[in-house]
C-alpha positions, -999 to 999 in steps of 0.1 A, spaced: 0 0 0 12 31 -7 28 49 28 8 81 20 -26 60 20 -48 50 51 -63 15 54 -89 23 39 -70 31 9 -77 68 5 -52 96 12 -54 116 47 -69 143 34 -97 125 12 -133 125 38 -135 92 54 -167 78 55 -160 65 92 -153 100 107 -186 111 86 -205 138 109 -236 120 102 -273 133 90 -295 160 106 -319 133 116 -297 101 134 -304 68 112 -292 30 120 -264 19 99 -266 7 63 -248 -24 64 -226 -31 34 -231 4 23 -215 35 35 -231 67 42 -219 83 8 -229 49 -10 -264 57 9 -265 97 1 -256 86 -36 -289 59 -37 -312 79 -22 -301 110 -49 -308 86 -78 -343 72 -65 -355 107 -58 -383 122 -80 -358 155 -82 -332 132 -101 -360 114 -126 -373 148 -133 -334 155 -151 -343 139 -179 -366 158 -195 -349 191 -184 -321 203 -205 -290 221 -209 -294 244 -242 -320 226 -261 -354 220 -250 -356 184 -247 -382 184 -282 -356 198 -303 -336 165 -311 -335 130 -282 -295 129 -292 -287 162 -272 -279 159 -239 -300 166 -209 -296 177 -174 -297 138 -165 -269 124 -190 -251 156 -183 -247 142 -147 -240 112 -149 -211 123 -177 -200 145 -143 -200 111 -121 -175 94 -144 -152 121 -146 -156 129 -111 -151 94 -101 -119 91 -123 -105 121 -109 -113 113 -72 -96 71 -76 -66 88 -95 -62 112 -64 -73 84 -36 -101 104 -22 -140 91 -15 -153 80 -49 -184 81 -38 -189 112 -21 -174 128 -51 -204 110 -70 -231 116 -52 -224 152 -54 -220 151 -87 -255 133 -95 -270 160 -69 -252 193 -84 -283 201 -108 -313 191 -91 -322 230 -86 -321 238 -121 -355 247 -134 -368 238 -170 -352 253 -200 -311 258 -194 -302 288 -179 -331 309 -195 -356 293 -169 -327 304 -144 -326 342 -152 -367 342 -154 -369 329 -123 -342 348 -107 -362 379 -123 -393 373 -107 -383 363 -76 -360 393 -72 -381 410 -41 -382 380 -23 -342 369 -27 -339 359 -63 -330 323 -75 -297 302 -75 -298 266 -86 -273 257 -61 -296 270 -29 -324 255 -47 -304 218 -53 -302 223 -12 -337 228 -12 -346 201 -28 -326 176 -8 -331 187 27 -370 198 20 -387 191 -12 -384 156 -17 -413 136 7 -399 106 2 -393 94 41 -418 92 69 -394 107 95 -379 135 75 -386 162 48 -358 160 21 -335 127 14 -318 133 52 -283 132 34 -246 134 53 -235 168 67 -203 162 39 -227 158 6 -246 186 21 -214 209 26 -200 203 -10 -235 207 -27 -239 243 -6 -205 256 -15 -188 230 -39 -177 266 -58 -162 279 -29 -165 297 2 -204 314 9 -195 349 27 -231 362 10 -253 329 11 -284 327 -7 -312 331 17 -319 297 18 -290 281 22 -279 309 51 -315 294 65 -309 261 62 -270 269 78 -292 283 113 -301 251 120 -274 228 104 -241 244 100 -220 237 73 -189 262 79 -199 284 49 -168 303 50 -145 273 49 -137 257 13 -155 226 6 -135 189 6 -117 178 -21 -143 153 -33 -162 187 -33 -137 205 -57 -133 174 -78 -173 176 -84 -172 211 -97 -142 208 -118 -154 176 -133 -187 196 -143 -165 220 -158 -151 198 -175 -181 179 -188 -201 208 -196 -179 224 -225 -164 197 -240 -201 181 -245 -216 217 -254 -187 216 -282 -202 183 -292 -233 194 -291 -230 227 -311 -216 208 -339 -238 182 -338 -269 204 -341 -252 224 -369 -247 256 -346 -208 259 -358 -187 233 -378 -154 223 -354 -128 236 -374 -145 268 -364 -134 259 -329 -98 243 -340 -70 276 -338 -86 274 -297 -49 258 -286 -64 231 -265 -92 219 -298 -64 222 -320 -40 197 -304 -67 173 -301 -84 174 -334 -49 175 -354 -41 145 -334 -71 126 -343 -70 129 -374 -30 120 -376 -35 91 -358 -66 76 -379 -63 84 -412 -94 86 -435 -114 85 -398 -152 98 -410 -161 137 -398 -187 127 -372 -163 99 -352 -129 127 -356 -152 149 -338 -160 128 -308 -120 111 -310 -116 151 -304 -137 156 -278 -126 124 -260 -89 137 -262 -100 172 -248 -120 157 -219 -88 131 -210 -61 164 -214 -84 181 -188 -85 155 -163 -46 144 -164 -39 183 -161 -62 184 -129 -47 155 -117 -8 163 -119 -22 204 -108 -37 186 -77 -10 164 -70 13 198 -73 -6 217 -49 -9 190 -25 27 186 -23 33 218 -12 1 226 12 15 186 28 -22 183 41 -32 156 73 -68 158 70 -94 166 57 -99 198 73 -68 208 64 -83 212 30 -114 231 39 -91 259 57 -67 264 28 -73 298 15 -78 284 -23 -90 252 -36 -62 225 -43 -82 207 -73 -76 229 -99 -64 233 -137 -28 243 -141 -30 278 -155 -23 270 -189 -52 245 -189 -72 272 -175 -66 297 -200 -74 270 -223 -106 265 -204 -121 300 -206 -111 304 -244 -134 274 -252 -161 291 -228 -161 325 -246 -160 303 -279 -191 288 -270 -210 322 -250 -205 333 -290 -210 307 -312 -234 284 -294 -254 300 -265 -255 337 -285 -267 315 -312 -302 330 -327 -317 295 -330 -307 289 -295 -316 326 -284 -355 322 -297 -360 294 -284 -345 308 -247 -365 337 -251 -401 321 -254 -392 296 -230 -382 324 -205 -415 342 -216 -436 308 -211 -419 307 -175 -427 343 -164 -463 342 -177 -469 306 -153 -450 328 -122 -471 356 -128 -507 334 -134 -501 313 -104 -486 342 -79 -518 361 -84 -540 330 -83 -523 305 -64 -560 283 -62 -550 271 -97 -522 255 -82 -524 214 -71 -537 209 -32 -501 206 -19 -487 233 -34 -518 252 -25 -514 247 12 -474 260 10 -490 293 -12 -513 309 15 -527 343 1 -526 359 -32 -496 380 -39 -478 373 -7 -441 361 -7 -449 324 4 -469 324 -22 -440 334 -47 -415 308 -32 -443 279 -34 -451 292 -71 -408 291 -74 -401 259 -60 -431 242 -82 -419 259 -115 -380 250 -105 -390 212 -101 -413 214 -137 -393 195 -164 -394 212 -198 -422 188 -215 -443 199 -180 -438 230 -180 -450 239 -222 -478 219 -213 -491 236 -176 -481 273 -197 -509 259 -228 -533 249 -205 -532 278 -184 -531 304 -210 -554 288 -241 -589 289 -233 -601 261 -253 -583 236 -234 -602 222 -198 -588 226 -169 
C-alpha cells in the first residue's frame, strides 16, 4: 500500500466515510453500504433526479433526443468525477453523489428558466440553482416518513452548498438552512467537493462543443486555432487516417476531456505537495481550492467558454427558443402568484394568500421542479382557453 494511504485506501486528506459527521436526523447503519454509497442511492431514486431527464442544458428536450440533458449531463459528471477522485485516492463516492445531486435545482429550459426565475423572484431573494439543489434535498423531496428532504450526510450537504467555494453572501436559503445545520460556509468545501465542480466543468464544454456541432450551430474547425481543440483534433485525425467527420469529432472531444482531467490531476498532485495536508480539514481551511487546472489549462478553459458564449449559446436558434421559454416561464410565475388556487392541493397549502411572498417561493419551487415537457404543457393549459382545466 502506498505509505501516503490509510487503510482504507484513500489519502489523509480525502473525507473518510467512518469519521462522517452524520445526518441531521440520526439513522441506523446501512450495512454493506457507506453513508456516501447511501446519500448517492437515495439521490438517484428521488423524484428531483427522474425529473433531469426531460430538463435540458441548451435545447429544450423536443428539439432532437440525441442532445444531452440535465440527466446524461450528470451522470457524464460522475464518471469524470469518479476518475478524478480514484486517480487522487479520495472518496469515490462522495465525489459522485455530489455530482448526481449538483443540478437538481435547475428549473426547465437551461439557464433561460434560471434568469426568469431569478427575475421574478428578485423581491423575495432571487434564485440560485445551487440554494435551490439544497432545497430540494433537505425539503422538497417527501420521500421518508421521519424527515422532509433525502436526510443526506452533513459532507454531501457541505459540497452541494459551497462545492464553488466559500459562501461569505449565502443565498437566503442556504444561510437558512446553515441556522439550523451548520455547514462552515466560509470554509472551502472537501476535495471530493472540488473534484465535483471541476469535473462539471469539465463535462459541460467539452459536450456543449459536441453538441453545437452536432446540431449544426458551428462546424469544429471553427473551434480548431482554440490551442487546447487544435491539439486534439490535429491528433485525431493524424492518428486515424481517412477517420469519418462525425467519429474525428467525438475522437476530439474524448482527447480534450482526458487532457483536462490528467492536467487536474498532476495540478492537484502539485498543490498538494506543497500545502502537505493531514486531514481533511486541512483542506477546507486552505485559502484556495487545491483541485484545480494548471494555469495553462485554464486559460485553455475560458477560451473554449467565450467560444461557446458566441458561437453556441448567442446563437439566434438557440436565443429564440430561450427567449419564449423564459416568456412561457414568467407568464406561469405571474398566473399562479396572483392565483395561487390554480395551483395542485399541496402546493396550494405551501402558497397561502394571493400575492404574498410564500406564495411566490411555493409558485418558485413548483416551476424550478417542472421538467421542460411539464412546464410547455401547464403554460398551454393555463393560457389557451379552449383547453379544460
Amino acid at each position: 500500500m502506498d505509505p501516503k494511504r490509510l487503510p482504507d485506501g484513500l489519502a489523509p486528506w480525502a473525507v473518510h466515510a467512518g469519521n462522517s459527521r452524520g445526518r441531521l436526523f440520526p439513522e441506523p447503519g446501512g450495512g454493506a453500504r457507506s453513508p456516501f454509497q447511501r446519500d448517492r442511492d437515495r439521490i438517484i431514486h428521488s423524484t428531483a433526479f427522474r425529473r433531469l431527464q426531460y430538463k435540458t442544458q441548451v435545447f429544450v428536450y423536443h428539439e432532437g433526443d440525441h442532445f444531452r440533458t440535465r440527466l446524461t449531463h450528470s451522470l457524464e459528471v460522475a464518471q469524470i468525477a469518479r476518475s478524478i477522485a480514484r486517480e487522487l485516492a479520495l472518496d469515490e463516492d462522495l465525489a459522485e453523489a455530489l455530482a448526481l445531486a449538483h443540478d437538481l435545482g435547475h428549473p426547465p429550459f437551461g439557464h433561460g428558466g434560471e434568469d426568469a426565475l431569478d427575475a421574478m423572484m428578485k423581491p423575495h431573494g432571487g434564485f440560485d440553482h445551487n440554494a435551490q439543489s439544497l432545497k430540494a434535498v433537505t425539503l422538497l423531496e417527501t420521500r421518508y416518513a421521519g424527515f422532509d428532504g433525502l436526510n443526506l450526510t452533513w459532507e454531501t450537504l457541505e459540497g452541494l452548498a459551497k462545492h464553488n467555494g466559500p459562501l461569505r453572501r449565502p443565498p437566503p436559503f442556504i444561510a437558512e438552512y446553515d441556522r439550523k445545520h451548520p455547514l462552515d460556509l466560509t470554509s472551502h468545501a472537501s476535495a471530493e467537493a472540488q473534484v465535483a465542480a471541476i469535473a462539471d466543468d469539465i463535462a459541460y464544454n467539452n459536450h456543449d462543443l459536441d453538441d453545437g456541432v452536432r446540431a449544426g450551430l458551428f462546424p469544429l474547425e471553427d473551434a480548431a486555432p482554440l490551442p487546447l481543440v487544435a491539439e486534439a483534433w490535429e491528433a485525431a485525425k493524424r492518428d486515424n487516417p481517412g477517420l469519418p467527420r462525425d467519429r474525428a469529432v467525438s475522437e476530439t472531444v474524448r482527447r480534450v476531456i482526458n487532457a483536462m482531467v490528467n492536467d487536474v490531476v498532476a495540478e492537484t498532485r502539485r498543490r498538494i505537495a506543497a500545502l502537505d495536508p493531514k486531514s481533511a480539514d486541512d483542506i477546507r481551511a486552505h485559502d484556495r481550492p487545491v483541485v484545480a487546472f494548471s494555469e495553462g489549462m485554464m486559460e485553455a478553459n475560458n477560451q473554449l467558454r467565450a467560444f461557446l458564449f458566441q458561437r453556441m449559446y448567442r446563437h439566434w436558434r438557440v436565443n429564440r427558443t430561450t427567449q419564449k421559454c423564459k416568456r412561457a416561464l414568467q407568464m406561469l410565475f405571474t398566473l399562479l402568484h396572483g392565483e395561487p388556487r390554480q395551483l395542485p392541493p399541496w402546493w396550494q397549502a405551501k402558497a397561502g394568500e394571493p400575492g404574498s411572498a410564500a406564495a411566490a417561493a411555493a409558485v418558485c419551487d413548483y416551476l424550478a421542479g417542472m421538467t421542460d415537457r411539464y412546464a410547455l404543457e401547464e403554460h398551454k393549459r393555463l393560457t389557451d382557453p379552449s383547453i379544460p382545466g
